[in-house]
C-alpha positions as CSV (number, residue, x, y, z in Angstrom):
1,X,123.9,105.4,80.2
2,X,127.1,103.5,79.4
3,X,126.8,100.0,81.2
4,X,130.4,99.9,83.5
5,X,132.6,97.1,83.3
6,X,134.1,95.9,86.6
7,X,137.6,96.6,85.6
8,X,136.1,99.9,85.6
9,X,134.1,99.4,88.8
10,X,137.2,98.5,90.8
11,X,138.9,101.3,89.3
12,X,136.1,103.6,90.8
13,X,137.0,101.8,94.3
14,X,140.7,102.2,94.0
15,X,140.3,106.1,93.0
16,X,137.8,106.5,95.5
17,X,139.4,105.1,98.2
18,X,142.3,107.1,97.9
19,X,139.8,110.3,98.5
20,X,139.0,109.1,101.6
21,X,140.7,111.0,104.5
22,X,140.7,111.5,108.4
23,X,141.9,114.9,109.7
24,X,142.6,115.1,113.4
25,X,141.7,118.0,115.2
26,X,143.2,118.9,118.3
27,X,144.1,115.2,118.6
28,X,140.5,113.7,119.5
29,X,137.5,114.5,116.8
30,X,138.2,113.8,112.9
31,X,136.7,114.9,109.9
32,X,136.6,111.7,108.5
33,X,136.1,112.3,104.5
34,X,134.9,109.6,101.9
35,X,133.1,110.1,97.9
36,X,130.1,107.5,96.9
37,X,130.6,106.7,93.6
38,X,126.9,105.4,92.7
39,X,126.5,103.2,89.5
40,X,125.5,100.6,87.6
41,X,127.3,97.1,87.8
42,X,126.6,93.8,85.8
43,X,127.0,90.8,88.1
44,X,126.2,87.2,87.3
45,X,124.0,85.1,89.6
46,X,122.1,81.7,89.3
47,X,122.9,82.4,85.2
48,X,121.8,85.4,84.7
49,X,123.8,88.6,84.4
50,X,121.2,91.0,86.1
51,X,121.6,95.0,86.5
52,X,122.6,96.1,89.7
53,X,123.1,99.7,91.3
54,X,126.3,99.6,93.8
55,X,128.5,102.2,94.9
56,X,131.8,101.8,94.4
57,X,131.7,99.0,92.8
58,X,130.8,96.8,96.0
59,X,128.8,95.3,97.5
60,X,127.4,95.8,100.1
61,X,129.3,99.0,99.7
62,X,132.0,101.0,101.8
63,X,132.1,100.3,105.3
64,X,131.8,104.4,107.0
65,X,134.3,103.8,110.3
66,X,134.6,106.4,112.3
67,X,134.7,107.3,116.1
68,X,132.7,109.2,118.8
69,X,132.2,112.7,118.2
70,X,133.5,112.7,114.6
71,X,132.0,114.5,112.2
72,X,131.7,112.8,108.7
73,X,131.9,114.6,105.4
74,X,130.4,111.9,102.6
75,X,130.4,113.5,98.8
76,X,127.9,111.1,96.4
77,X,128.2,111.0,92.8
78,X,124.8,109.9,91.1
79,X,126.0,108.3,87.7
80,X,122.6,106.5,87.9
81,X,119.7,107.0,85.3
82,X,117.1,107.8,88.5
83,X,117.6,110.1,91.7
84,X,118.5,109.0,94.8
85,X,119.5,110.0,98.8
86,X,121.3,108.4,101.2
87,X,120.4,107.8,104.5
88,X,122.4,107.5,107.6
89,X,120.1,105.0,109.3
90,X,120.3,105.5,113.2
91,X,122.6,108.8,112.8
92,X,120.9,110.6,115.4
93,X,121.2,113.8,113.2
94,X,121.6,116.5,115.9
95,X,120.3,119.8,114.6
96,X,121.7,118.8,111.1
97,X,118.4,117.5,109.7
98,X,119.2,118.6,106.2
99,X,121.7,115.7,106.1
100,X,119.2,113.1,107.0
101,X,118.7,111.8,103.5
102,X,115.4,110.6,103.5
103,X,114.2,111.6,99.8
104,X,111.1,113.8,99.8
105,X,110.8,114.6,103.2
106,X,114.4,115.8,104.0
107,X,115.5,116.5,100.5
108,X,114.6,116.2,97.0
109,X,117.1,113.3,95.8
110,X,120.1,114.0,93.9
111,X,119.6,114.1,90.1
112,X,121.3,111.8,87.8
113,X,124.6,113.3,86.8
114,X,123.7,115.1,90.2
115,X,126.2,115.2,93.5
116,X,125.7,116.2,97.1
117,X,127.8,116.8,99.8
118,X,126.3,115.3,103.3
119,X,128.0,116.7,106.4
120,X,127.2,115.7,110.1
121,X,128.6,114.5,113.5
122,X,128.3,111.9,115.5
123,X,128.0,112.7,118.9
124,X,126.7,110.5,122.0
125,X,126.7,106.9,119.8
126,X,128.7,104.5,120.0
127,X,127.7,100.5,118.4
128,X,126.8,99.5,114.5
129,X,124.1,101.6,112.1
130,X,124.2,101.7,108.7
131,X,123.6,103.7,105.8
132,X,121.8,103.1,102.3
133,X,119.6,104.7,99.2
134,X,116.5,106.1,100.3
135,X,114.4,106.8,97.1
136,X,112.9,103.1,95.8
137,X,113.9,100.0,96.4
138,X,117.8,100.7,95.8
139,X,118.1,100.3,99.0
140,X,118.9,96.2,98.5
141,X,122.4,97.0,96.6
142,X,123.1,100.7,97.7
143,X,124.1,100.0,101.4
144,X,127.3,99.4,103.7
145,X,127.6,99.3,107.5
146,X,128.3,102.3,109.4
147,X,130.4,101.5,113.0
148,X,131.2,104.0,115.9
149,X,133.8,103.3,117.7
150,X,134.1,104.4,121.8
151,X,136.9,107.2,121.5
152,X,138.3,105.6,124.4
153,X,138.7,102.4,122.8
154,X,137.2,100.6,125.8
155,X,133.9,98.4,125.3
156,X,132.0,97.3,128.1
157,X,132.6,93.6,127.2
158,X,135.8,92.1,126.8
159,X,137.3,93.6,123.4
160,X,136.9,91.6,120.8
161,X,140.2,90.3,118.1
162,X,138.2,91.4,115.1
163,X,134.3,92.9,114.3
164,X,132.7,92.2,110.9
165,X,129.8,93.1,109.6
166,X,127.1,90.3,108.7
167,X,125.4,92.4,106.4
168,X,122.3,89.7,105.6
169,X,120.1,91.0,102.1
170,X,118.5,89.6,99.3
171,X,119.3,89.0,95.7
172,X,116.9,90.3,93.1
173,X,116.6,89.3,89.4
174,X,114.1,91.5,88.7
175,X,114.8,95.4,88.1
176,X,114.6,97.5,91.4
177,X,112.7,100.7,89.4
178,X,110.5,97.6,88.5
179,X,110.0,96.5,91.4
180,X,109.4,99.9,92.9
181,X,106.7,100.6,89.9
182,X,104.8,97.5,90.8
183,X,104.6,97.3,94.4
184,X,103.3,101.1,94.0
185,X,100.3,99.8,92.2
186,X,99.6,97.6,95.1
187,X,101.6,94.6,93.7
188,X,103.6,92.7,95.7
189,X,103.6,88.9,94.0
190,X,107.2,89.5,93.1
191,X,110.0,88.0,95.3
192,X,114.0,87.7,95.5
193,X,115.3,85.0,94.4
194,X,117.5,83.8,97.5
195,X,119.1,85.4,100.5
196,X,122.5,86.8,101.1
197,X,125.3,87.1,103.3
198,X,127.8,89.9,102.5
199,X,126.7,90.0,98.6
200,X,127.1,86.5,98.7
201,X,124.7,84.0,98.1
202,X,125.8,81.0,99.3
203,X,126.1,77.4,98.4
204,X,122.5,76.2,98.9
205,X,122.2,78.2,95.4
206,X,123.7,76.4,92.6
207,X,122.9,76.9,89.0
208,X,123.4,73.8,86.4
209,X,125.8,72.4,88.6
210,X,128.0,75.6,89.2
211,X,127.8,76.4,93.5
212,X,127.7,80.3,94.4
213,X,130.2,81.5,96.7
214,X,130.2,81.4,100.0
215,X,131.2,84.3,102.9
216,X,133.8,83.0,104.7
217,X,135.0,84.3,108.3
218,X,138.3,83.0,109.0
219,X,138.6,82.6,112.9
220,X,141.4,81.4,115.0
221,X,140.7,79.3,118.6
222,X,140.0,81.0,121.3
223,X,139.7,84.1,119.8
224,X,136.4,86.3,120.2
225,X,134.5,87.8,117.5
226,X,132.1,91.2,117.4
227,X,129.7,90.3,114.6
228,X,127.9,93.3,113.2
229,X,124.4,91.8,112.3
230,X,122.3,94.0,109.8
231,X,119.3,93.1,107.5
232,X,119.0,95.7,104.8
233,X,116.4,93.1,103.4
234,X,113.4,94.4,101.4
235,X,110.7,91.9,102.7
236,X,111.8,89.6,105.7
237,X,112.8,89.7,109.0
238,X,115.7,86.9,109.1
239,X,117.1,84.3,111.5
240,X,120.5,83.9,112.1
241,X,122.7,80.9,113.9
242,X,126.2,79.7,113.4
243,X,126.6,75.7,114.0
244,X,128.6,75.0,116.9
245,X,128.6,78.2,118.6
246,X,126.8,80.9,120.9
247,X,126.5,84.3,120.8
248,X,126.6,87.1,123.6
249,X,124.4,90.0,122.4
250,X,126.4,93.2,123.1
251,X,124.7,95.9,121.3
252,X,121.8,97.0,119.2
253,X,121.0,100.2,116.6
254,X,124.0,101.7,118.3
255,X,123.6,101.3,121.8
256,X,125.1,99.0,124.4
257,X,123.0,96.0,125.7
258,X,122.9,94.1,129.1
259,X,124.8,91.0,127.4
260,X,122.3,87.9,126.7
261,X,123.4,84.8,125.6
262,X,121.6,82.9,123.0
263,X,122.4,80.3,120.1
264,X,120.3,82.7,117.7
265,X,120.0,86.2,116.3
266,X,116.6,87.6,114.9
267,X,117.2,90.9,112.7
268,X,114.3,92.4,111.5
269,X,115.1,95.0,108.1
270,X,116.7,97.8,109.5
271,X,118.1,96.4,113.0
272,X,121.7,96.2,113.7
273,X,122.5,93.6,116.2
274,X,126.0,93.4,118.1
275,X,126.9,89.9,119.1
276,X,130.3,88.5,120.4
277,X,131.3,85.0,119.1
278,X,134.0,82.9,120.9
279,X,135.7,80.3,118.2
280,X,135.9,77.8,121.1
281,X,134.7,74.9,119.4
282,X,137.3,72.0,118.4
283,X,138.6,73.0,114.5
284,X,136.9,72.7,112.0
285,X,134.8,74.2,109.3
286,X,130.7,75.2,110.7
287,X,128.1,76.5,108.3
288,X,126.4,79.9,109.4
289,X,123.0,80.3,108.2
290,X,120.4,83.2,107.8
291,X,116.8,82.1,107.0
292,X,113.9,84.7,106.7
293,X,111.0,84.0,108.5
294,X,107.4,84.3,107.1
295,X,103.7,84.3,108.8
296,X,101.9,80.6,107.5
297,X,99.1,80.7,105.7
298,X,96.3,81.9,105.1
299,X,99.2,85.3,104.6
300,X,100.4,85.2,100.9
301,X,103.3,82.9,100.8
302,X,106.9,83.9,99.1
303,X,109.5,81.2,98.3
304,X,111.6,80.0,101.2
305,X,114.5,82.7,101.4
306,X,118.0,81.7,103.3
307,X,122.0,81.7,102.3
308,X,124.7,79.8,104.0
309,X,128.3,80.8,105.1
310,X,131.1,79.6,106.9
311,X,133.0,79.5,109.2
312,X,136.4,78.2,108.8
313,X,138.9,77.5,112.0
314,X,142.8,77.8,111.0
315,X,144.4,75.1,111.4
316,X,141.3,73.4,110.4
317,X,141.9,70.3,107.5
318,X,141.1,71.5,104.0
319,X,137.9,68.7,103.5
320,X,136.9,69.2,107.3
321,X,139.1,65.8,108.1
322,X,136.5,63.8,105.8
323,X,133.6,64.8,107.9
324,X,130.0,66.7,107.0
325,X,130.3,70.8,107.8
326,X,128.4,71.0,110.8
327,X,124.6,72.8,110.1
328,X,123.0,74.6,112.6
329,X,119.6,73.2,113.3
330,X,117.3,76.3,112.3
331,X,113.9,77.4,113.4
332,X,110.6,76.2,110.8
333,X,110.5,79.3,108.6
334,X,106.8,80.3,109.7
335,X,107.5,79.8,113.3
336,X,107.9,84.2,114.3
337,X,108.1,83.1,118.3
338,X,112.0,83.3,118.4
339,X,112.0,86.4,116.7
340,X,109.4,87.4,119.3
341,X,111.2,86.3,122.6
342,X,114.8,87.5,121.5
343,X,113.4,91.0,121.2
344,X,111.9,90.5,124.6
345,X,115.1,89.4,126.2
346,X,116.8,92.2,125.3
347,X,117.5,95.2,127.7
348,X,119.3,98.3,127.8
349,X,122.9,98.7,129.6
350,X,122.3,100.8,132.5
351,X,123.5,104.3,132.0
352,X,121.6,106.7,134.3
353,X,123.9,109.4,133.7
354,X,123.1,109.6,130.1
355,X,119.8,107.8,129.2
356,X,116.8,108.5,131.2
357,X,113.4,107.5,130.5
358,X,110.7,110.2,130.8
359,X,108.1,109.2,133.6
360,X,105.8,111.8,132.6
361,X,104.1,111.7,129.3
362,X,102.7,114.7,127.2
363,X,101.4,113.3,124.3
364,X,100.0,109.4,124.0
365,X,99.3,107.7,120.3
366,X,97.9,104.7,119.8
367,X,99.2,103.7,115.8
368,X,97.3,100.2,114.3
369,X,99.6,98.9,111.4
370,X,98.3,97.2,108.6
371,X,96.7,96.7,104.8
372,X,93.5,98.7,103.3
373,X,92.8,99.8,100.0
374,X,91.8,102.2,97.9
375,X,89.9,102.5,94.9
376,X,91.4,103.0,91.4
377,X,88.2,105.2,89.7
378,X,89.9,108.6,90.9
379,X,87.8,109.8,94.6
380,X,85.4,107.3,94.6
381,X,85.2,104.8,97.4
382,X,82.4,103.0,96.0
383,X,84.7,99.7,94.6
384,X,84.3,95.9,95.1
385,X,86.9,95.3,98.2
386,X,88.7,92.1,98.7
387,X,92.3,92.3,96.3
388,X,89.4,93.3,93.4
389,X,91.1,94.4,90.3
390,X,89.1,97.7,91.0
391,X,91.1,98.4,94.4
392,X,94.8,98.7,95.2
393,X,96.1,97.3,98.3
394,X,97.7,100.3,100.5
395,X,99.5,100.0,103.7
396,X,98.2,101.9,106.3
397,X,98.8,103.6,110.0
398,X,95.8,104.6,111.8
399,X,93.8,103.7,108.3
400,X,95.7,106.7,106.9
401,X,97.9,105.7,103.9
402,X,101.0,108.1,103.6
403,X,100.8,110.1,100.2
404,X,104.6,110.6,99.5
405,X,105.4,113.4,97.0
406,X,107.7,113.4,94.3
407,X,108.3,116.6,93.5
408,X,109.1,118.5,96.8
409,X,110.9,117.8,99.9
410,X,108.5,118.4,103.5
411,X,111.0,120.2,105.1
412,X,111.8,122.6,103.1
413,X,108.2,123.9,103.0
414,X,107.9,123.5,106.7
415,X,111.2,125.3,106.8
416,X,110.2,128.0,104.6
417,X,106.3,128.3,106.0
418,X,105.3,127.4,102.6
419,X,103.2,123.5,103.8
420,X,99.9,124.9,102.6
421,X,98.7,122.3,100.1
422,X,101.5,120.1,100.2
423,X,100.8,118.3,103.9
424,X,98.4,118.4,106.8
425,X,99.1,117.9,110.3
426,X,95.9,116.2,111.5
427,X,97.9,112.5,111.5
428,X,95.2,110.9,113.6
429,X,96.7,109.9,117.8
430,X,94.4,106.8,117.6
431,X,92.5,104.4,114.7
432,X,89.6,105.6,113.7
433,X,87.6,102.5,114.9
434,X,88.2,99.7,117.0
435,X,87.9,96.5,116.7
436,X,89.5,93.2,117.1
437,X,92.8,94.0,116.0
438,X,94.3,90.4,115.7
439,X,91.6,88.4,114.7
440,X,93.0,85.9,112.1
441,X,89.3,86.2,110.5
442,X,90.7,89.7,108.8
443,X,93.0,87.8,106.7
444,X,91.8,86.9,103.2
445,X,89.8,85.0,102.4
446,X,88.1,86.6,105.8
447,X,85.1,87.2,105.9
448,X,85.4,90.3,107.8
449,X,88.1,92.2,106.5
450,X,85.8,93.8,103.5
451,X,84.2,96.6,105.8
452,X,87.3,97.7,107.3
453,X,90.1,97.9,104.5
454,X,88.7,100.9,102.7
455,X,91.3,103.9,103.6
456,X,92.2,107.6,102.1
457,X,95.5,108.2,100.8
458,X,96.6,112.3,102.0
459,X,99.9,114.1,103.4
460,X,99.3,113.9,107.2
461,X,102.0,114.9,109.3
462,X,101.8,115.4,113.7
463,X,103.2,118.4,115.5
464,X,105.2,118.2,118.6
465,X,106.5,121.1,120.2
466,X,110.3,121.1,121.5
467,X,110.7,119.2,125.0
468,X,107.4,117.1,124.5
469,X,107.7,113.6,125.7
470,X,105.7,111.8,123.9
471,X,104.7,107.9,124.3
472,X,103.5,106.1,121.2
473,X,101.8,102.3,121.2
474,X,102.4,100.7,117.7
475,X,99.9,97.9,117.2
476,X,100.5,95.3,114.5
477,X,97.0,94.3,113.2
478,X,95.8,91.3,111.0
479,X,93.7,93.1,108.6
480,X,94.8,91.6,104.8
481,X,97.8,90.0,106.2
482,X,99.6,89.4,109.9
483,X,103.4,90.5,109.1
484,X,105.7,91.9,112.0
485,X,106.3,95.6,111.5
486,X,110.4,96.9,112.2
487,X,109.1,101.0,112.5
488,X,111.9,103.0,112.2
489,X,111.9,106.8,113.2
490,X,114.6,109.2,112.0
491,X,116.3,111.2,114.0
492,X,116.2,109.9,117.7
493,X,116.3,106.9,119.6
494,X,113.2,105.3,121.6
495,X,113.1,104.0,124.7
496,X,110.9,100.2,123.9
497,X,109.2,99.8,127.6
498,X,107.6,96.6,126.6
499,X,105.7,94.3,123.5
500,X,103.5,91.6,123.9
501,X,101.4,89.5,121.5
502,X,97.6,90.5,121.3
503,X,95.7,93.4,121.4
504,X,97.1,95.9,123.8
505,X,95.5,96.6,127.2
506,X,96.1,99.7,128.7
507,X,94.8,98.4,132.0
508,X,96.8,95.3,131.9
509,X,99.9,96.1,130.0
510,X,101.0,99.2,131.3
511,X,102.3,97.0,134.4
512,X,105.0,95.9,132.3
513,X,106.8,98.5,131.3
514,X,110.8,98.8,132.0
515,X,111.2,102.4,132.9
516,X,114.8,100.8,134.4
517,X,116.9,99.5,131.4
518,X,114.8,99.4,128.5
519,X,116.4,99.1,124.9
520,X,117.2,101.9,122.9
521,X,116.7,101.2,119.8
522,X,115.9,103.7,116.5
523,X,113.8,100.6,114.8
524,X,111.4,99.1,116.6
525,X,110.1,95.3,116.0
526,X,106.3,94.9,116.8
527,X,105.7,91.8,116.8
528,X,103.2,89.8,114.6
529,X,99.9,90.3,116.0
530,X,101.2,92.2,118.7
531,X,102.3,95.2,119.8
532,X,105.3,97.4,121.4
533,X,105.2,100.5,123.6
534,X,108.1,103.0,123.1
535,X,108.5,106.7,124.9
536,X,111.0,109.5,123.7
537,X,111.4,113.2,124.5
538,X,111.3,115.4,121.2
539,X,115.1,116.9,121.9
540,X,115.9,117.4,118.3
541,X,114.2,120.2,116.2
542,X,113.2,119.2,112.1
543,X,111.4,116.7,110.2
544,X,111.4,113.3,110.9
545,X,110.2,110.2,108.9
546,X,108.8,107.1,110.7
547,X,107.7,104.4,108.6
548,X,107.6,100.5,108.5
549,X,111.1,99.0,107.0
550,X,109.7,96.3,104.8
551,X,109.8,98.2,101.6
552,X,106.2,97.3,100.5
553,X,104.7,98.5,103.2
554,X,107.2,102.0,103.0
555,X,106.3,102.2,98.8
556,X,101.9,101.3,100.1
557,X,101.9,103.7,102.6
558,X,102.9,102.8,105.9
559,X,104.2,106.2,106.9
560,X,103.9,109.5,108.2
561,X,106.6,112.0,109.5
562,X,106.7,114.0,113.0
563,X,107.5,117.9,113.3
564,X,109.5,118.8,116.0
565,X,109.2,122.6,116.8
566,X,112.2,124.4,117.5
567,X,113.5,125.2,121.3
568,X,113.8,128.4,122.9
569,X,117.1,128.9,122.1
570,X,119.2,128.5,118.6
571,X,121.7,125.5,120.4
572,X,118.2,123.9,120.7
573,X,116.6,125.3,116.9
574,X,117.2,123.8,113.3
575,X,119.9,126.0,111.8
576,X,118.9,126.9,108.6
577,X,120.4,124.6,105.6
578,X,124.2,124.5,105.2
579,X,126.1,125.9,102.1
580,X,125.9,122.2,100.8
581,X,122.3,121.5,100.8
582,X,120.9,121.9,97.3
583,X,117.1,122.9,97.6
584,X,114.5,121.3,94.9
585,X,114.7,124.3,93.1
586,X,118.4,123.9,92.0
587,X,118.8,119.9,92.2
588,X,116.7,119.0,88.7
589,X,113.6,118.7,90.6
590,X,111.0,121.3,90.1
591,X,108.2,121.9,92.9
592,X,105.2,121.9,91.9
C-alpha cells in the first residue's frame, strides 16, 4: 500500500470534514453525519519516523459531538493493509447491536479497501465516551473522544467556558500488528516508549537535544474548564494532576457524578472522567502531568511511562517572569492506593426517576481475573509451568481463557441459530477452585503459583434471559502478576455497589453496598488485589463483549461475551441487521 504523505493526510481531513453534516429534524434530534478516513501516516518521534494507523490524518482522531437523542451516521473507509471495527465505547447501543463494532463478536471487521456504514442513536446519555479500532492493538492511534451534550444545554454544575478532551495514550515504536502477534504468543516484554497527552509527548522526551512538543491549554483567570479525561492506553492505568490547581469531578463513562473535589484524577484504560478546572491561580504557566502507575516488584516491571503539558494563563509573561513552571508533586509510580480511593469516592448523581438499582437479584457470578497458561504441544496439559518456553501465558476469567475467532462474528451465528461448534454457553458463574486469591506468594517466582495456572482455552459464552438482573463480583487475583483490571461490558451501564482490597467476603462485604447513588459506570476498575461488586438488569437484547481493557490481557484471553435473550415484545427484541450491516459472508471474510 502507498505510504501517505501528510500533505495528503490533511487533505483527507479537509475533504472529510466537509462531509460531515447535522440535519435537524423537527427542530430537536439530528442526524449528525461524519466519514473515517483510516490510514497509514509517517510521524517522527524521539528520531525515528515510525508507521502509524490514524484516521483522518489525526491524532487522536475526530472528535464525534453530538447531543441527546441524536442519532449518528459514521461511514469508515479501511485504506489499511489489515481489517478493522470501530467501537463506540459506552454507546449504550439500544437494540442496534449490529453497530456495536466489536470485531468477531458483533461483526467480522471491515476488509482492507473495505467500508461500513455504522448507524445508531443516542438516547438517555449525556457526559464523555469515546470511540476507537477494535481488532488488535490499533486501538492506540485509531481513537477520538466522543461527547453528548444535554439537549437542554443545562449541566448540573455551573457551565463550564470551554471542555477539552485530555485524551492520555502511549507512543509506540514498535509495529501495532507486531505487537498484536507477540503478545498473542503470550509475550508481553515489549513496552511504549513514553506517554502522551493529545498525540503529544511532551517535553520530558527529548531526543539529541531536540524537546517534543507539548499540549498546551490556553486558559484565562477565573474562567472554569470541563476536562474530558480518557486513557485509550494499551497497558496502564494513569495518574493525572495539574500544578497549582484542583479539580471537581463532574462526570464519568457518561453519567453525572455527585461532584468530588480532589487535586488528582486516576483513569484506568477505557474510563472517561469529567472534571471541572477553575484557572484561579495567580498567572502564570503550570505543568500538567500524566504518569502511569505500575504494581512493584516481584510484577514484571515496564519503564516508567508519563508526558507533561501545560498550562498557560493569558496574560501570563512569555519565560513565566523568570521563574521555574510550577510541577505538580505526583504520586511514586507503584503506589496504586490513589487510584484505589478516588474510585471509591466517587458516587452517582441522584436520579431516582431514571436510574434505579435492582434490589432483587436473579443471577449471582463470582469472576477471578488473572494469568494461567497453557501448553504449546497441541491438547496436552502435561508441560513444565512457571513462564517455561513450553507454556504460554493466557489471561484468564474464572480459569477460562477466551478463544476469539477470526473468521466469524458470534452474533451472527447466535442471530441465525447457527452457534453449534463455534461457542458454548457453559461460561462458568464461579472459579473452579478457591483459594487464597491475593496471596503475593502466586506471583513469580512463587512457589505456589505452579499448580494453579494451568487453564483451557474454548468459546464460552453465558445466557441471560431478557429482564434478568443479574449481580456479578469481579475479583482481581495475584496469580502470575497483581495488575488492576478496568472490565468493560458492551452494551449497558453497571451499577458499582462497592470494591474493596482483599479477597471478597460475602458475609462481610455485602454491608457495603450503595444501593442509593452508586456510579454508573460501563468500565469498571477492580482494584489490585481486590475486588468490585456491580448489578445491572439485562434491558437490551444481543451480544455483548466484556473483557479486561489492558490490551494484553484482551489479546491472552481475559474475556467472554453475555447473550441477552430477546423480550416479549419486538420494542424490547434485536431487530434483525440493518441494510448497512455487511455479514462475513460478503465483507472478505469467509466463515469457516
Amino acid at each position: 500500500m502507498q505510504k501517505l504523505s501528510t500533505a495528503a493526510s490533511l487533505f483527507y481531513a479537509v475533504a472529510v470534514a466537509a462531509l460531515a453534516t447535522a440535519v435537524i429534524v423537527g427542530g430537536e434530534a439530528a442526524v449528525v453525519e461524519q466519514t473515517f478516513v483510516v490510514h497509514e501516516m509517517n510521524v517522527t518521534h524521539l528520531c525515528n519516523t515510525t508507521k502509524i494507523y490514524v484516521v483522518n490524518g489525526q491524532l487522536p482522531g475526530p472528535t464525534v459531538d453530538v447531543m441527546e437523542g441524536d442519532t449518528v451516521v459514521v461511514h469508515v473507509i479501511n485504506r489499511l493493509p489489515h481489517g478493522l471495527t470501530i467501537h463506540w465505547h459506552g454507546v449504550r447501543q439500544m437494540r442496534s447491536c449490529w453497530a456495536d463494532g466489536a470485531g468477531f463478536v458483533t461483526e467480522c471487521p471491515i476488509p482492507p479497501g473495505g467500508q461500513h456504514t455504522y448507524r445508531f442513536n443516542v438516547t438517555g446519555q449525556v457526559g464523555t465516551l469515546w470511540w476507537h479500532a477494535h481488532v488488535t492493538c490499533l486501538r492506540s492511534t485509531i481513537n477520538g473522544a466522543f461527547i453528548i451534550r444535554p439537549r437542554d444545554r443545562k449541566y448540573p454544575f455551573p457551565t463550564p467556558a470551554k471542555d477539552v478532551p485530555i485524551i492520555i495514550g502511549e507512543w509506540w515504536e514498535l509495529d501495532l500488528l507486531e505487537l498484536d502477534r507477540r503478545m498473542l504468543d503470550g509475550n508481553f516484554d515489549d513496552n511504549p516508549l513514553s506517554a502522551t497527552i493529545n498525540g503529544k509527548l511532551g517535553d520530558l522526551s527529548n531526543c539529541s537535544g531536540t524537546v517534543e512538543e507539548s499540549f498546551i491549554l490556553d486558559v484565562k483567570r477565573g474562567e472554569s474548564y470541563l476536562l474530558r479525561v480518557i486513557n485509550t492506553a494499551l497497558f496502564s492505568e494513569y495518574y493525572f494532576k495539574v500544578a497549582g490547581h484542583t479539580f471537581t469531578v463532574v462526570g464519568a463513562d457518561g453519567n453525572y457524578l455527585t461532584p468530588y473535589k480532589t487535586d488528582i484524577v486516576t483513569v484506568a484504560p477505557g474510563e472517561a472522567i469529567d472534571v471541572l478546572m477553575v484557572a484561579d491561580a495567580p498567572p502564570a504557566n503550570y505543568h500538567m502531568i500524566a504518569l502511569a502507575n505500575q504494581p512493584p516488584e516481584p510484577d514484571l516491571q515496564i519503564p516508567e511511562l508519563n508526558s507533561r503539558g501545560l498550562v498557560r494563563y493569558a496574560g501570563a509573561a512569555a519565560n513565566n517572569g523568570g521563574l521555574p513552571v510550577a510541577m505538580p508533586v505526583m504520586p511514586n509510580q507503584h503506589n496504586t492506593m490513589p487510584s484505589y480511593y478516588f474510585h471509591a469516592n466517587l458516587t452517582g448523581l441522584a436520579r431516582p426517576e431514571r436510574h434505579r438499582v435492582p434490589m432483587h437479584v436473579d443471577e449471582r457470578l463470582f469472576i477471578t481475573l488473572g494469568l494461567g497458561s497453557i501448553c504449546r504441544a497441541g491438547n496436552t496439559t502435561t508441560c513444565k509451568r512457571g513462564r517455561s518456553p513450553e507454556t504460554i501465558v493466557v489471561a484468564t476469567m474464572n480459569n477460562v481463557s477466551f478463544h476469539h475467532s477470526n473468521a466469524t462474528a458470534l452474533l451472527e451465528r447466535y442471530y441465525d441459530g447457527t452457534s453449534e461448534g463455534v461457542y458454548t454457553e457453559d461460561f462458568p458463574v464461579r472459579p473452579p477452585r478457591t483459594y487464597n486469591f491475593t496471596n503475593r506468594d502466586l506471583i513469580p517466582p512463587g512457589p505456589l503459583e505452579a499448580a494453579l495456572e494451568p487453564t483451557s482455552k474454548a468459546t464460552r459464552l453465558r445466557r441471560f434471559k431478557y429482564n434478568t438482573s443479574v449481580e456479578i463480583v469481579f475479583q482481581s487475583t495475584t496469580l502470575l502478576q497483581s495488575d488492576s483490571n478496568p472490565m468493560h461490558l458492551h452494551g449497558y451501564d453497571v451499577f458499582v455497589l462497592a470494591q474493596g482490597l482483599g479477597n471478597f467476603n460475602p458475609k462481610r462485604d455485602v454491608n457495603k453496598f450503595n444501593y442509593h447513588n452508586p456510579q454508573l459506570r460501563n468500565t469498571v476498575q477492580v482494584p489490585r488485589g481486590g475486588w468490585a461488586a456491580v448489578r445491572f438488569l439485562t434491558d437490551n437484547p444481543g451480544m455483548w463483549y466484556l473483557h479486561c481493557h489492558f490490551e494484553f490481557h484482551i489479546i491472552m484471553g481475559m474475556a467472554t461475551a453475555f447473550i441477552v435473550e430477546d423480550g416479549p415484545t419486538p420494542e424490547t427484541s434485536l431487530p434483525p441487521p440493518p441494510s448497512e450491516f455487511k455479514r462475513c459472508g460478503t465483507n472478505g471474510l469467509s466463515q469457516p
